[in-house]
Backbone as CSV, one residue per row, in Angstrom:
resi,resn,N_x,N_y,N_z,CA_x,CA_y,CA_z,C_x,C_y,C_z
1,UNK,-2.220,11.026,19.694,-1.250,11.928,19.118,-1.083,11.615,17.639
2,UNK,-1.339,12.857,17.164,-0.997,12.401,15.777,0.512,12.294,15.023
3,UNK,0.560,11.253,14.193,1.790,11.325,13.099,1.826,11.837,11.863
4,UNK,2.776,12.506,11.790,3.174,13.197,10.584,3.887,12.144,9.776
5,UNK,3.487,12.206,8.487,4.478,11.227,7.377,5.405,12.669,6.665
6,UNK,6.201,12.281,6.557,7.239,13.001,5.616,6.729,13.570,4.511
7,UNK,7.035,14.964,4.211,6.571,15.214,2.539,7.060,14.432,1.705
8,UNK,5.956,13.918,0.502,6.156,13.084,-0.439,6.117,11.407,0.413
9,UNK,6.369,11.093,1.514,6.305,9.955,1.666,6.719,8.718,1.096
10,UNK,6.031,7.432,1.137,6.478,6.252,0.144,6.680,6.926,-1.256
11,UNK,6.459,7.465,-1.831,6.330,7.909,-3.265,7.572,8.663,-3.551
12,UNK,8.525,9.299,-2.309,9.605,9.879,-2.951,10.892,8.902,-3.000
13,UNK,10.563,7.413,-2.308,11.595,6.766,-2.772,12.104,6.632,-3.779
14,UNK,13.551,5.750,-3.603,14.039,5.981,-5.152,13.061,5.018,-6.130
15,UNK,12.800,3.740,-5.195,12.113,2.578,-5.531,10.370,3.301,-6.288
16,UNK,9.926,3.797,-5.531,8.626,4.444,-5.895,8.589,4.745,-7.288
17,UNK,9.794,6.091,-7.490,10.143,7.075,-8.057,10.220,5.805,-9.587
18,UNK,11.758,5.286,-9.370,11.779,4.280,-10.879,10.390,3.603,-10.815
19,UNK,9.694,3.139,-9.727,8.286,2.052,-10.786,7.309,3.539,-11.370
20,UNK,7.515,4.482,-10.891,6.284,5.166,-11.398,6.398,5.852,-12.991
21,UNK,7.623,5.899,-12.956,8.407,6.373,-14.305,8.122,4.756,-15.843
22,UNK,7.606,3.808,-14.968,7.740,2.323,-15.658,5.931,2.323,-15.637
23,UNK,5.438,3.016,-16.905,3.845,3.095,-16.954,3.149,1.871,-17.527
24,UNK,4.197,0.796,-18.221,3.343,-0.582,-18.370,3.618,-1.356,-16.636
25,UNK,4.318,-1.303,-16.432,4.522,-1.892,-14.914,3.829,-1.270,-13.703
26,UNK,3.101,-0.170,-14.083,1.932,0.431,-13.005,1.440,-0.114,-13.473
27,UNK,0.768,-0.345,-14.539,-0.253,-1.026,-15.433,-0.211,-2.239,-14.777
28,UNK,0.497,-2.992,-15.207,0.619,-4.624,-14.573,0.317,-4.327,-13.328
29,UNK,1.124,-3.619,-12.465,0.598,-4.049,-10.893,-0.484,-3.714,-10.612
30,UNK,-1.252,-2.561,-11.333,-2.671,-2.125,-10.651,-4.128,-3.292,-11.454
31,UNK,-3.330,-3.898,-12.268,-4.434,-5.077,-12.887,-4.488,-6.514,-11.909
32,UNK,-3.106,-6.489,-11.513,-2.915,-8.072,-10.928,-3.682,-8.683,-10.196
33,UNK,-4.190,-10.011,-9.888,-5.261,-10.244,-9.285,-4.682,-10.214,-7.853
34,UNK,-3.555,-10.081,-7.539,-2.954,-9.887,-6.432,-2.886,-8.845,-5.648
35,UNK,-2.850,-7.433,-6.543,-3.429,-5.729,-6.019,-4.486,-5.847,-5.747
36,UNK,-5.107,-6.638,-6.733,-7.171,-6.805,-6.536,-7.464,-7.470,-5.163
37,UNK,-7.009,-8.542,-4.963,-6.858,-9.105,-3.558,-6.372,-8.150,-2.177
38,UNK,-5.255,-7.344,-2.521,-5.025,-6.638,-1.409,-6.186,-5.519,-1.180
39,UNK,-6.442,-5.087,-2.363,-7.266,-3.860,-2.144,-8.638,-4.313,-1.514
40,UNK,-9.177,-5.870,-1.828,-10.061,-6.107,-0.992,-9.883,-6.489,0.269
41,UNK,-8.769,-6.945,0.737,-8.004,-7.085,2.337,-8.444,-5.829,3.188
42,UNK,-7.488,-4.447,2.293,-8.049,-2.976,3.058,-9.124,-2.760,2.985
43,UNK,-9.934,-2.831,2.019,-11.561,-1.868,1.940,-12.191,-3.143,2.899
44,UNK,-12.151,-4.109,3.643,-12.771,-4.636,4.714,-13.358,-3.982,5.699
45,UNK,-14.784,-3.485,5.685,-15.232,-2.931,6.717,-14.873,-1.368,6.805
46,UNK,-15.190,-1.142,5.758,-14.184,0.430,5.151,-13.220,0.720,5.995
47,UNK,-12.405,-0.008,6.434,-11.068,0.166,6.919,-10.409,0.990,6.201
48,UNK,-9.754,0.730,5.077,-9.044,1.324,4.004,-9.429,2.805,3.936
49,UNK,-10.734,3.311,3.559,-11.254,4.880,3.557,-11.224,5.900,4.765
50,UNK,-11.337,4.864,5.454,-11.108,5.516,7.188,-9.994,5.824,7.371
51,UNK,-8.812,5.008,7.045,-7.731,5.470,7.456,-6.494,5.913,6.854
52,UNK,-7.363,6.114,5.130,-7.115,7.247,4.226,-7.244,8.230,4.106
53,UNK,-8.773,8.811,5.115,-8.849,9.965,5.612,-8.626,10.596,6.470
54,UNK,-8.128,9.648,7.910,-7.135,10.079,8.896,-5.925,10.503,8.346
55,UNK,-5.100,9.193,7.140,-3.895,10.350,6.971,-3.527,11.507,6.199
56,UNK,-4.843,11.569,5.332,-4.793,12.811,4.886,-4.962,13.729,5.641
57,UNK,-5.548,13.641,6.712,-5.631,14.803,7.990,-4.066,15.072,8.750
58,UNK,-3.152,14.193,8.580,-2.037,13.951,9.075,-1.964,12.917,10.330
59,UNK,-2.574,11.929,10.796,-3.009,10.805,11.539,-2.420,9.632,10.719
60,UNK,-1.464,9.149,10.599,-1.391,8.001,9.691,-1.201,6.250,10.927
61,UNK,-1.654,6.629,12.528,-1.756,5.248,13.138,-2.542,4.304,12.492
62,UNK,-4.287,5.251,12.059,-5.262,3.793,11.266,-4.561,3.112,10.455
63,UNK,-3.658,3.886,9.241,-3.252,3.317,8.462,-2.300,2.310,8.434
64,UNK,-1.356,2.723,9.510,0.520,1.577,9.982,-0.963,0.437,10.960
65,UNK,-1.695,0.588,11.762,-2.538,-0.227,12.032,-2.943,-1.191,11.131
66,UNK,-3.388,-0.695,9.934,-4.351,-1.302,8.781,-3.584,-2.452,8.547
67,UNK,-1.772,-1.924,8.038,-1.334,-2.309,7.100,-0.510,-3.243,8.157
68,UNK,-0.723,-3.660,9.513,-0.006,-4.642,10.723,-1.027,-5.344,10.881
69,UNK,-1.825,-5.557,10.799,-3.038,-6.095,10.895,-3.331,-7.372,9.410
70,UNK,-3.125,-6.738,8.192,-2.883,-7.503,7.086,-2.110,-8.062,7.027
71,UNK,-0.399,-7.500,7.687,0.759,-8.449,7.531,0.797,-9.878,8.357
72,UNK,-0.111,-9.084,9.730,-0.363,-10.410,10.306,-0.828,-11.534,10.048
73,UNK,-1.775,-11.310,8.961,-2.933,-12.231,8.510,-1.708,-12.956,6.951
74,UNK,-1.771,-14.681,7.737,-0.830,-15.643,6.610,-1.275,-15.013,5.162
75,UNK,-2.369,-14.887,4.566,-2.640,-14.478,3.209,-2.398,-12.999,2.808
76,UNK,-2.582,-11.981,3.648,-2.450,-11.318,3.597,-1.015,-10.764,2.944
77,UNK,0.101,-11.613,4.515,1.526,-11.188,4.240,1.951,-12.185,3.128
78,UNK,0.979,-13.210,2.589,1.584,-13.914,1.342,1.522,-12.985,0.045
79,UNK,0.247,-12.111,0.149,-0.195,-11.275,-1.176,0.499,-10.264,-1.756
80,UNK,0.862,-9.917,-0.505,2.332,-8.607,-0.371,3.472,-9.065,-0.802
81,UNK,4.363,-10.329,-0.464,4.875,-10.849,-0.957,4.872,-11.078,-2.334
82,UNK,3.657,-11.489,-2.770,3.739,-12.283,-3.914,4.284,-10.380,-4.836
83,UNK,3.274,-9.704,-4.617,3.039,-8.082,-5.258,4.937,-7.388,-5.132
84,UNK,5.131,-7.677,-3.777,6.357,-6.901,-3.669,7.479,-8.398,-4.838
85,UNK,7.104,-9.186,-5.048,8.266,-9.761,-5.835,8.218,-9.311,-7.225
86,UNK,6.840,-8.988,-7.681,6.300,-8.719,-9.092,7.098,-7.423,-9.506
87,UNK,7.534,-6.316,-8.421,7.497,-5.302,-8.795,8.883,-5.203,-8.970
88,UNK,9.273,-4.693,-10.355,10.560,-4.246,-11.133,11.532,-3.678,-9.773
89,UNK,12.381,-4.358,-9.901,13.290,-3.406,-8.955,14.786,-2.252,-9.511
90,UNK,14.779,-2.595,-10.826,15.598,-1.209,-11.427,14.688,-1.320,-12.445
């Protein structure tokens, strides 16, 4: 069965909304060797593309899968951590 994500999704938070408006702080987070690390966590086994294109179909299990699967993994949920502390919160 498929899941529907909400229009706009993560991105219409308020949180989203202020970092995206903060274009040196996208900057910083999309350089960090810590995004670089996660993004190689997902693209494992093209995980990441697979279940980028499920939720663009409206399927987003690969993806809440993907992203339970990384949290599980000690480095994984350390990298997130480290990324979610980096990021401006007002």
């Amino acid at each position: 069965m498929k899941q529907q994500q909400p229009a706009g999704g993560i991105f219409s938070t308020p949180q989203a909304a202020h970092l995206l408006k903060d274009k040196a702080a996208v900057e910083r987070l999309t350089q960090s060797p810590d995004t670089k690390a996660l993004m190689e966590m997902l693209n494992r086994n093209g995980g990441l593309k697979a279940a980028a294109e499920a939720a663009m179909k409206g399927d987003a299990s690969q993806l809440q899968g993907l992203l339970s699967q990384l949290m599980r993994d000690p480095e994984g949920a350390r990298v997130v951590e480290r990324i979610n502390r980096s990021v401006p919160k007002d």
